[in-house]
C-alpha positions as CSV (number, residue, x, y, z in Angstrom):
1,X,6.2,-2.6,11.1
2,X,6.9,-4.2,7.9
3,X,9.6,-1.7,6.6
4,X,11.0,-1.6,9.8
5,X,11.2,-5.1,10.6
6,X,9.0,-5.3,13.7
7,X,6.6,-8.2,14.6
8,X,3.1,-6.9,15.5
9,X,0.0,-8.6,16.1
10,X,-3.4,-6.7,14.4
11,X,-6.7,-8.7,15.1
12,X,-8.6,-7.0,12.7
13,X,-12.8,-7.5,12.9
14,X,-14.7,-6.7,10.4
15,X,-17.9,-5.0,10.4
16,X,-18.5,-4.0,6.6
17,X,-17.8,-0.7,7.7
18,X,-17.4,2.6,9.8
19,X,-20.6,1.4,12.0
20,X,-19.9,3.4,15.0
21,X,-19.5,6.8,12.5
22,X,-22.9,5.6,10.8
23,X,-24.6,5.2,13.8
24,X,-23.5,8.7,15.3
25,X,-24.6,10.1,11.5
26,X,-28.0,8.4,12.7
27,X,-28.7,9.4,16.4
28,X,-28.2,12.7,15.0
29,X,-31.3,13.0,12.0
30,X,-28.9,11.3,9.1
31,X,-29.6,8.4,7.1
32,X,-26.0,7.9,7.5
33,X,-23.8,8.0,4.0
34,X,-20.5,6.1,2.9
35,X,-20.0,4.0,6.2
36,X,-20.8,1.0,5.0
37,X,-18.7,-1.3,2.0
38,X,-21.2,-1.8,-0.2
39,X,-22.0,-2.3,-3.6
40,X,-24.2,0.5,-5.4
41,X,-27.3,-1.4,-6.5
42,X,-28.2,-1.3,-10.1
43,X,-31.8,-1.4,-9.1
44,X,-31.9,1.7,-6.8
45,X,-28.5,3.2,-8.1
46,X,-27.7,4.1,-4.0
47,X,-25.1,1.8,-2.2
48,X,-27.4,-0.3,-0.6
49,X,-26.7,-3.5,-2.8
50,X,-24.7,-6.5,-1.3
51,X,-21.7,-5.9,1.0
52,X,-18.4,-5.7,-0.7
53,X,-16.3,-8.8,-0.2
54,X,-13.0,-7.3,1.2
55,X,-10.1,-10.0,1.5
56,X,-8.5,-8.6,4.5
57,X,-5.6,-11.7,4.3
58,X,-4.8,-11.1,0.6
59,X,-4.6,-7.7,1.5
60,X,-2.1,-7.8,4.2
61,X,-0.6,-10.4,2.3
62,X,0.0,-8.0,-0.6
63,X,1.8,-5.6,2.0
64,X,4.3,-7.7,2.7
65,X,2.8,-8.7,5.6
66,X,2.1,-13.1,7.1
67,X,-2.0,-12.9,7.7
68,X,-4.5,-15.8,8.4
69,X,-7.8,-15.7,9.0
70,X,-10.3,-17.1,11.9
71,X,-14.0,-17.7,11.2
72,X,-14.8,-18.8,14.3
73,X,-14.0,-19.0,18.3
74,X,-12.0,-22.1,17.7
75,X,-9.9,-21.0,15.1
76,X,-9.3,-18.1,16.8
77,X,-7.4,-19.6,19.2
Protein backbone atom coordinates (compact mmCIF):
# COMPACT_ATOMS: atom_id res chain seq x y z
CA UNK A 1 0.00 0.00 0.00
CA UNK A 2 2.80 2.24 0.75
CA UNK A 3 4.71 1.91 -2.58
CA UNK A 4 1.77 2.08 -4.34
CA UNK A 5 0.22 4.85 -2.81
CA UNK A 6 -2.96 3.40 -1.46
CA UNK A 7 -4.68 4.35 1.94
CA UNK A 8 -5.46 1.20 4.03
CA UNK A 9 -6.66 0.88 7.38
CA UNK A 10 -4.75 -2.21 9.57
CA UNK A 11 -6.04 -2.53 13.28
CA UNK A 12 -3.46 -4.52 14.44
CA UNK A 13 -4.06 -6.41 18.15
CA UNK A 14 -1.47 -7.71 19.74
CA UNK A 15 -1.30 -10.86 21.61
CA UNK A 16 2.58 -11.38 22.25
CA UNK A 17 2.30 -13.91 19.71
CA UNK A 18 1.04 -16.78 17.30
CA UNK A 19 -1.63 -17.82 20.25
CA UNK A 20 -3.99 -19.65 18.17
CA UNK A 21 -0.77 -21.84 16.47
CA UNK A 22 0.38 -22.39 20.28
CA UNK A 23 -2.70 -23.46 21.36
CA UNK A 24 -3.33 -25.96 18.42
CA UNK A 25 0.64 -27.15 19.27
CA UNK A 26 -1.09 -27.77 22.80
CA UNK A 27 -4.49 -29.57 22.22
CA UNK A 28 -2.44 -31.78 20.34
CA UNK A 29 0.39 -33.25 23.31
CA UNK A 30 3.01 -30.07 22.68
CA UNK A 31 4.20 -27.74 25.05
CA UNK A 32 3.99 -25.45 22.25
CA UNK A 33 7.46 -23.80 20.93
CA UNK A 34 8.32 -20.28 19.33
CA UNK A 35 4.70 -18.77 19.37
CA UNK A 36 5.14 -16.46 21.83
CA UNK A 37 7.63 -12.97 21.76
CA UNK A 38 9.51 -13.59 24.54
CA UNK A 39 12.67 -13.10 26.02
CA UNK A 40 14.96 -16.27 26.75
CA UNK A 41 15.41 -16.19 30.57
CA UNK A 42 18.83 -16.16 31.79
CA UNK A 43 17.65 -18.14 34.72
CA UNK A 44 16.07 -21.21 32.78
CA UNK A 45 17.94 -20.43 29.42
CA UNK A 46 14.18 -21.37 27.53
CA UNK A 47 12.06 -18.34 26.25
CA UNK A 48 9.90 -18.11 29.05
CA UNK A 49 11.37 -14.67 30.43
CA UNK A 50 9.31 -11.36 30.04
CA UNK A 51 7.40 -10.65 26.85
CA UNK A 52 9.28 -8.78 24.26
CA UNK A 53 8.19 -5.22 24.02
CA UNK A 54 7.38 -4.84 20.19
CA UNK A 55 6.70 -1.07 19.09
CA UNK A 56 4.18 -1.91 16.56
CA UNK A 57 3.80 2.34 15.72
CA UNK A 58 7.59 2.82 15.44
CA UNK A 59 7.51 -0.02 13.28
CA UNK A 60 4.98 0.96 10.86
CA UNK A 61 6.32 4.25 11.26
CA UNK A 62 9.72 3.06 9.93
CA UNK A 63 7.89 1.64 6.75
CA UNK A 64 6.85 4.56 5.60
CA UNK A 65 3.70 4.15 6.98
CA UNK A 66 1.21 7.11 9.54
CA UNK A 67 0.47 4.72 12.75
CA UNK A 68 -1.05 5.64 16.29
CA UNK A 69 -1.78 3.71 18.84
CA UNK A 70 -5.05 3.01 21.21
CA UNK A 71 -4.73 1.64 24.75
CA UNK A 72 -8.11 1.64 25.42
CA UNK A 73 -11.94 1.61 24.18
CA UNK A 74 -11.97 5.31 24.22
CA UNK A 75 -9.05 5.95 22.27
CA UNK A 76 -9.95 3.61 20.03
CA UNK A 77 -12.55 5.45 18.77
Amino acid sequence: AIQENQKIIIILFNNNGYQCIRNLQRAHGSLGFGNEFKYRSTLTKQLDGDKLKVDFVKYAEALGARAMQAKNALEFQ
